[in-house]
N, C-alpha and C positions, 0 to 999 in steps of 0.2 A: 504494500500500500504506500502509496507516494505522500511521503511529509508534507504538510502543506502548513504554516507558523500561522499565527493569529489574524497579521496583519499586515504582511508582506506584500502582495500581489498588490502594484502600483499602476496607475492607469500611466498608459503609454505617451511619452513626450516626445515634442518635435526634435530632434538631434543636431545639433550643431555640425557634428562629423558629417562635411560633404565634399564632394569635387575631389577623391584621391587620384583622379587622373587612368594612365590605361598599367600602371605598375603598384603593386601592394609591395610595401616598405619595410610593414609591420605585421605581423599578424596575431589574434587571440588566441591565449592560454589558460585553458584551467589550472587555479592553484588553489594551495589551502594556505591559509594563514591562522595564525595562535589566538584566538580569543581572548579578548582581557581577563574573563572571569578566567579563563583556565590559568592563566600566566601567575592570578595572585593568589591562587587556592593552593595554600601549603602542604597539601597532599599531594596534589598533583592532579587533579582529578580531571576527568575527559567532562567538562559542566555542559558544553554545548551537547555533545553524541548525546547524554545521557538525556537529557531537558527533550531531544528533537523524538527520542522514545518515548518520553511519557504524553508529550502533547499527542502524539499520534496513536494512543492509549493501550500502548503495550507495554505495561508496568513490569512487568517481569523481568523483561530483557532491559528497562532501562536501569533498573533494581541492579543487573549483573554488569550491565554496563560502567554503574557506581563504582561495585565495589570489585573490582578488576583494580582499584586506586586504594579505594578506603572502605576497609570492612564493617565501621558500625555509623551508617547511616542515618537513625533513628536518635541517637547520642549526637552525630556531628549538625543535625535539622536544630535539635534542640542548643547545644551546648556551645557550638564555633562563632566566632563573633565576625563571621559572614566578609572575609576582606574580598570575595569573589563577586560581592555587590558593590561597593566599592568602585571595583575597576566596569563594573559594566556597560558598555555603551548606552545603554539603553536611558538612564539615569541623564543621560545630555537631550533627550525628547522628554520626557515628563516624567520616570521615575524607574531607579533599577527594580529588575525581575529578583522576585522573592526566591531567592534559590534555597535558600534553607528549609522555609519551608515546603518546599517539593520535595527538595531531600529527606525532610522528616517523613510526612506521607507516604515517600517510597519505601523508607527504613519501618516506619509503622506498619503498614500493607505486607512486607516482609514475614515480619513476626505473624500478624495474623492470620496469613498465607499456609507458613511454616517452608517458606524455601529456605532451602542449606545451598551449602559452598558443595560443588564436585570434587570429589578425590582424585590425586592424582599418582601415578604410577610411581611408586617410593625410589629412592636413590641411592640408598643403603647409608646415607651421610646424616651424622648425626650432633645438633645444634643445643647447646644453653641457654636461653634467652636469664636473665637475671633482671628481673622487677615485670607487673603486670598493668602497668596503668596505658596508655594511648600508644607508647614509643612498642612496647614490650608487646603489647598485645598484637599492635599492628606485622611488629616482623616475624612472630610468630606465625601470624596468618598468612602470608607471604610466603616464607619458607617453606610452610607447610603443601600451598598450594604449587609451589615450586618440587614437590615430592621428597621435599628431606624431613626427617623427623626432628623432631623438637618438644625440649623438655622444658614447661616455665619453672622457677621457682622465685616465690614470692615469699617474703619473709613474714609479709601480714596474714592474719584469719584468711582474709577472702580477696578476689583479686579488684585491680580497676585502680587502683593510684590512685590519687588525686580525682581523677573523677568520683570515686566513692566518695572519698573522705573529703573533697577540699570543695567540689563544688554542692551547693543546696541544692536541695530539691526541689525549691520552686523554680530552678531556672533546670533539674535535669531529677526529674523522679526516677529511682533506684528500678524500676521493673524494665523500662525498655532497655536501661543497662543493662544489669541483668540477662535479660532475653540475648542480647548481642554480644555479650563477652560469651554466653554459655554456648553458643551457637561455631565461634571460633573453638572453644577449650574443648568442645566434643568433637571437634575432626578427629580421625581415625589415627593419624601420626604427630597431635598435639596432647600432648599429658600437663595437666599442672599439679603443681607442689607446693599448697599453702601451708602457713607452719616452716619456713623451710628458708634459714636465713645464710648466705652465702659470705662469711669473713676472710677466704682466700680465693681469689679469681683463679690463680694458676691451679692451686691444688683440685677445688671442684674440676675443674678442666680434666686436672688428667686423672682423677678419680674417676669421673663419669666418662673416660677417653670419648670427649666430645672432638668432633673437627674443629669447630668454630664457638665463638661466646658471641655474645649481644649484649652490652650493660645498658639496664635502663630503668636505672633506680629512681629516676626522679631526683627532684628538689623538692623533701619536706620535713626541712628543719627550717624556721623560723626563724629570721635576725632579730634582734635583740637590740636597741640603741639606749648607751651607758646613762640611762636618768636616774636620777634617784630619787626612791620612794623611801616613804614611810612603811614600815612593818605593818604585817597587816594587812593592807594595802592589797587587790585584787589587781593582778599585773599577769597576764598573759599574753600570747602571740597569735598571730590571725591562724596562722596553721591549724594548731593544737584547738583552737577555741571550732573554727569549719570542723574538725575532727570529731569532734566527744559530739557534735550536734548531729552529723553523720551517723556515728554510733546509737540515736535515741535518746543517748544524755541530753540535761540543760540545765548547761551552767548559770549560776546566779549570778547574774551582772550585775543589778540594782537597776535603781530609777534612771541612773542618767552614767553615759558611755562615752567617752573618750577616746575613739579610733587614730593614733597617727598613722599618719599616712594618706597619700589617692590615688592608688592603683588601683584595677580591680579587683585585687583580692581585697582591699579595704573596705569598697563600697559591698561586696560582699558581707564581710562580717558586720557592716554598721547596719544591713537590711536583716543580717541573723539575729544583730542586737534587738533590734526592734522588735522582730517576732519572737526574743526570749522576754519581752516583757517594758524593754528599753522606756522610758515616755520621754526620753531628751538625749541624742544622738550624736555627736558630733566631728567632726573629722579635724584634726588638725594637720593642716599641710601648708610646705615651705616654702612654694611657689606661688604663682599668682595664676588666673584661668587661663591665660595663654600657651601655659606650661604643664596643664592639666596631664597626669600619665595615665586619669584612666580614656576611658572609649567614651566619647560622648554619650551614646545612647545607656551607655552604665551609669556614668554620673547623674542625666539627668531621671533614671526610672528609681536613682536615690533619694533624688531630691525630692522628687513628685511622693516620696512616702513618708518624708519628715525631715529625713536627714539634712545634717546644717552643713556648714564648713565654713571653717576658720583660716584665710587665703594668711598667706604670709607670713607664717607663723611655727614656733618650733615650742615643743613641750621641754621647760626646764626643769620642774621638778614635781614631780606627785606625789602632792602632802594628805594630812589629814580631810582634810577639808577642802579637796579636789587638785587640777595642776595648773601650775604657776605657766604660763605661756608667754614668750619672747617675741616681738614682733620682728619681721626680718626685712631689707629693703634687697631686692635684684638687681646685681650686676649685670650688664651688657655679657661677660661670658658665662652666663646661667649660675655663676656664684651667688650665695646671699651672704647679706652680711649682717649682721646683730644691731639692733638699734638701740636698746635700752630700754626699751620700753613694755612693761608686761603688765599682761591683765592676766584675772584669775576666772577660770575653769572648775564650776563642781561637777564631779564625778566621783562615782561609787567605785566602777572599774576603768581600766586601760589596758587598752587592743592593740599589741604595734604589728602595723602593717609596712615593714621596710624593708621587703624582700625575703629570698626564700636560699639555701644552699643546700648541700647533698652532700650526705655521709658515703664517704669514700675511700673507708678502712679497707675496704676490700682488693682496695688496687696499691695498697703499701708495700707487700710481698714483688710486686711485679714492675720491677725497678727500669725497662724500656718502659712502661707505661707514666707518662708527662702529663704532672696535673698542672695546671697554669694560675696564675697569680690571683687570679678571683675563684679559683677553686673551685673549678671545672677541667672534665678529663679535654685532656688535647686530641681533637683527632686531625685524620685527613678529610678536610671538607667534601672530596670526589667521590670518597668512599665509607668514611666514618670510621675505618681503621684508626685504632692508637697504635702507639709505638711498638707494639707486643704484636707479631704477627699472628691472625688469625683469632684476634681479639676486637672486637667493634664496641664502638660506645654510640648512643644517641637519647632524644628526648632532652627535657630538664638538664640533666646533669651535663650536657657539655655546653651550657648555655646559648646566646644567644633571643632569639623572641621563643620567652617560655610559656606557649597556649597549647591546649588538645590539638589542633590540627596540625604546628609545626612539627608536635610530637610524631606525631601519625607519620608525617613524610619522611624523618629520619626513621621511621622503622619499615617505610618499605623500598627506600635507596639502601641502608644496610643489609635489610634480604635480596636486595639483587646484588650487592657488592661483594656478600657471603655464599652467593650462590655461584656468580664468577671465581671467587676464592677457591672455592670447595673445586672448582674444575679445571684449578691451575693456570688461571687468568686475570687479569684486571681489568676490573669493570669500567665502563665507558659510558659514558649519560648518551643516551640517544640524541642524535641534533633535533633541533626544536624549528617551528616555522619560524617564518619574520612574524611578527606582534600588528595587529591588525588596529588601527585606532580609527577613535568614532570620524574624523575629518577623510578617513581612503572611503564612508561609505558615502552611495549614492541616495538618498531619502530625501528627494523633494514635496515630496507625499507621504503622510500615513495618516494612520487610522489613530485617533486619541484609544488609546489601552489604559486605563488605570489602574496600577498596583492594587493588588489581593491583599484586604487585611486581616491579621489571623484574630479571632474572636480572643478577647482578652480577661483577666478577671477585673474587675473593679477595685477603687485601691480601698475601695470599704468593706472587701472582702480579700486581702493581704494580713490579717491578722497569722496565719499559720503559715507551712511549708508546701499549702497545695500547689497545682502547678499555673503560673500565671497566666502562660500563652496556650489557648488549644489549637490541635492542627487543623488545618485546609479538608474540606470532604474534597469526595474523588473529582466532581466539577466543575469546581475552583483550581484544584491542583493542575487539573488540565486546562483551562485558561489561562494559567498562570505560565505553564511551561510552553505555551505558544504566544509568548509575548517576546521570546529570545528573539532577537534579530539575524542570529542566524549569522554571527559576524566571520568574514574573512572564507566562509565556506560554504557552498553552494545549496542549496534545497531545494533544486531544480521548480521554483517558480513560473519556470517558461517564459521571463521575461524577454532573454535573449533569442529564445526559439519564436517568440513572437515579433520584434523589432527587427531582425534580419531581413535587411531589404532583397537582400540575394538568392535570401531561402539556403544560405548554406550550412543550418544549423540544424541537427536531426536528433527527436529525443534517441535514449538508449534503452530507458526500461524503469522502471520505478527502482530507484535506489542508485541508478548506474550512470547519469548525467549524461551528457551530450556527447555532442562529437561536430566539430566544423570539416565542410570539406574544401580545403586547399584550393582545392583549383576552380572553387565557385568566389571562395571568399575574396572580396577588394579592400580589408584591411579599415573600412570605414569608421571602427570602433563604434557603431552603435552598440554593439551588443555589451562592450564593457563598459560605456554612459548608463548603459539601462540596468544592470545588473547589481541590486540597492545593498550586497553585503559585498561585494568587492572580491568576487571570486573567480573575477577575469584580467588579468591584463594584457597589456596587448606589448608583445615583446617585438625586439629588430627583426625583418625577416633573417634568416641563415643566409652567411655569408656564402655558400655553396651554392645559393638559389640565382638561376638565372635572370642578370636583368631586363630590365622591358628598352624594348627599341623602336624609335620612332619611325616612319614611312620610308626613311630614306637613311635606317641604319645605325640613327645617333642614340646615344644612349638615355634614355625619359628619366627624371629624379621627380615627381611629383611632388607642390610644395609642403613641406611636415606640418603639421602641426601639434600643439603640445595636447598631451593624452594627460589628463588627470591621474597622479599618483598616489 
């Protein structure tokens, strides 16, 4: 069945391209070019292919389409902070396509489905992954689907990292996790090992005579900044506090909360305050909003729920009777510098939210393995090997942008780095298109689409940890997935099979694109004026081609003109 996007098919314009004379100079070519969303989706993921599936509402295939990239769909709908919207063209006409939530709905529809991953024909080669949260989980999935077996172990109860423990539930409720880590762990050549904490990298290694490791402990230990309190005193870190609330505990904060920090793990734990009970919240941070670290739409779905913030500002001491706060002024190189001047802060507890490091006793035995100055493992960026051959590290722990989806990508570049390893090779990143931007498309015309909104809770109904946003039904999702534009690659429109004045353009088949014939075509570039994702250019004729000769011999150069790039 031939794709056909929401709002694609443009009614046909007059052409500028005329008069190439009796010689073609130039002629069209089909190409593909890289989609913005695929380019910023830290996984990697195929956002177009999969999107052009679901609008044409064969969910299955685009379900497998997905996770060909990223295995827990339903987790990354809910849980990724969406940079694939972001880059999307679409967002330059009236508003990017909601890709997350498609992705959710397909990761949803999965589970309720009950499709699994295919098995594949084993290798005899045998993998450690070490930690099970996004990094861990992912290269395990990979690997496995790659046919090598693989063994997690996980030093926690249960697996899922940071997704368990650090993110809430009202932004990632525990059952479609759940559902999608159980769905990896139960492949055929995936075992895990909860319970089961790993203090020597080398030794497990050649105890378990594994081929390859995978570290991917994460980051979650909590920084700690030197204030001082009062005894007494309720002083925890955002980590540990996500954690025990995770667990079903809840911790007693009191009335009123004092988060440093404004990343999002901060705006995090000032929305967990609240839902333990909080009734005055407050963030104190050193910068000023134009310096904001968390993600706007984080900050402001904090603020819409109470939450305050304290711009410019450092917490100097946490007394009895709450913290003493310093106002700070910014320097031109993002330095601040202390003013003198302090107001006071009541508060019951304090949250510090100032980053996160990783316990990495396990790599002190294995003295080629180079941790670096901010205490993280050193790898090879191409490959994610450390110094230790035949040892990988990714996720968290070797820093860089610490989110679920970055994680995800380092664990399925490490499964294919360790699966060239394993085969006495080094891995090589496949070439990538040229990067397709919204000014190469052609859209003189469309159709107004307005972005799908996912039904929301009301913030009069945020007292708990239910889930805020619910998904897209099957109608919505399928409107929403054909609002892709379809950028840089073809979806055979027929625009060009219609504007060919020569008729030298002939469909091929539903799925299989066109085909120009040479010795009809005059090079006229209508066909690549008219074709509104930019999936034609029109290149030099080959030097090889003979040229055109006029009545009496002389050789024709028809005048160029410039082809839109």
């Amino acid at each position: 069945m031939t794709i056909k996007l929401h709002d694609m098919t443009q009614v046909m314009q007059d052409t500028t391209r005329r008069g190439v004379g009796s010689s073609r100079w130039q002629r069209p070519v089909y190409k593909h070019f890289l989609p913005p969303c695929n380019h910023a989706c830290p996984a990697g993921e195929d956002i177009q292919g999969w999107l052009a599936h679901a609008q044409a509402g064969d969910y299955e295939k685009a379900w497998r389409a997905l996770t060909e990239n990223n295995p827990m769909p339903a987790v990354h709908g809910r849980a990724c902070y969406h940079p694939c919207e972001g880059g999307c063209n679409r967002g330059s006409l009236d508003d990017a396509v909601s890709i997350h939530a498609v992705e959710r709905f397909l990761g949803d529809l999965a589970v309720q489905n009950g499709w699994s991953f295919q098995p594949a024909p084993l290798t005899g080669k045998k993998v450690l992954v070490i930690g099970s949260g996004p990094a861990g989980l992912s290269c395990a999935y990979h690997l496995a689907r790659l046919g090598h077996q693989v063994e997690i172990h996980e030093a926690a109860a249960e697996p899922g990292g940071m997704m368990m423990h650090g993110i809430p539930a009202y932004r990632l409720p525990r059952q479609p996790l759940k559902d999608e880590m159980a769905r990896i762990t139960s492949m055929p050549n995936v075992t895990l090992r909860c319970g089961v904490r790993v203090d020597d990298v080398a030794q497990a290694r050649q105890q378990g005579r594994f081929d390859a490791v995978f570290v991917a402990v994460g980051a979650q230990l909590g920084n700690h900044l030197n204030i001082p309190a009062t005894d007494g005193k309720k002083l925890v870190d955002a980590v540990s506090l996500l954690d025990e609330v995770s667990k079903g505990e809840k911790p007693q904060l009191g009335r009123t909360v004092a988060i440093v920090g404004g990343g999002n793990v901060a705006m995090d734990a000032a929305r967990t305050a609240e839902r333990l009970g909080a009734k005055d919240t407050v963030l104190i941070f050193r910068y000023d909003p134009k310096h904001m670290e968390a993600l706007p739409s984080e900050a402001e779905a904090a603020f819409a729920e109470g939450v305050k913030i304290e711009w410019l500002s450092v917490a100097d001491h946490f007394g009895a009777d709450g913290v003493t706060v310093e106002k700070v002024t910014m320097n031109p190189d993002g330095t601040v510098t202390p003013t003198g001047q302090t107001t006071h802060l009541p508060a019951d507890a304090m949250v510090m939210a100032v980053g996160q490091h990783s316990d990495l006793a396990l790599l002190k035995t294995a003295p080629a393995i180079n941790i670096n100055k901010n205490d993280t493992v050193a790898v090879d960026a191409s490959t994610l090997m450390t110094g230790q051959e035949g040892i990988f590290a990714g996720g968290d722990c070797i820093g860089g942008a610490r989110t679920m989806t970055t994680a995800t990508g380092h664990g399925k570049l490490a499964a294919r780095a360790i699966n060239a390893y394993l085969a006495g090779q080094c891995y090589v990143h496949p070439p990538t298109h040229p990067l397709v931007s919204f000014d190469m498309l052609h859209l003189p015309d469309y159709a107004q689409a307005d972005r799908s909104r996912q039904p929301e809770r009301p913030l009069t109904e945020r007292s708990g940890f239910d889930e805020i946003f619910a998904g897209l039904d099957e109608k919505t999702a399928r409107y929403e997935a054909g609002r892709c534009l379809s950028c840089g690659n073809c979806f055979e429109c027929d625009n060009c099979y219609a504007s060919c004045p020569e008729q030298a353009i002939t469909r091929l088949g539903p799925g299989k694109g066109y085909a120009v014939a040479m010795d009809m075509c005059t090079g006229c570039a209508v066909c690549a004026e008219q074709c509104p994702c930019h999936a034609i250019e029109m290149d030099p004729e080959p030097v090889e081609a003979t040229p055109a000769k006029g009545s009496l011999g002389e050789p024709v150069m028809p005048a160029r003109f410039k082809v839109r790039a």
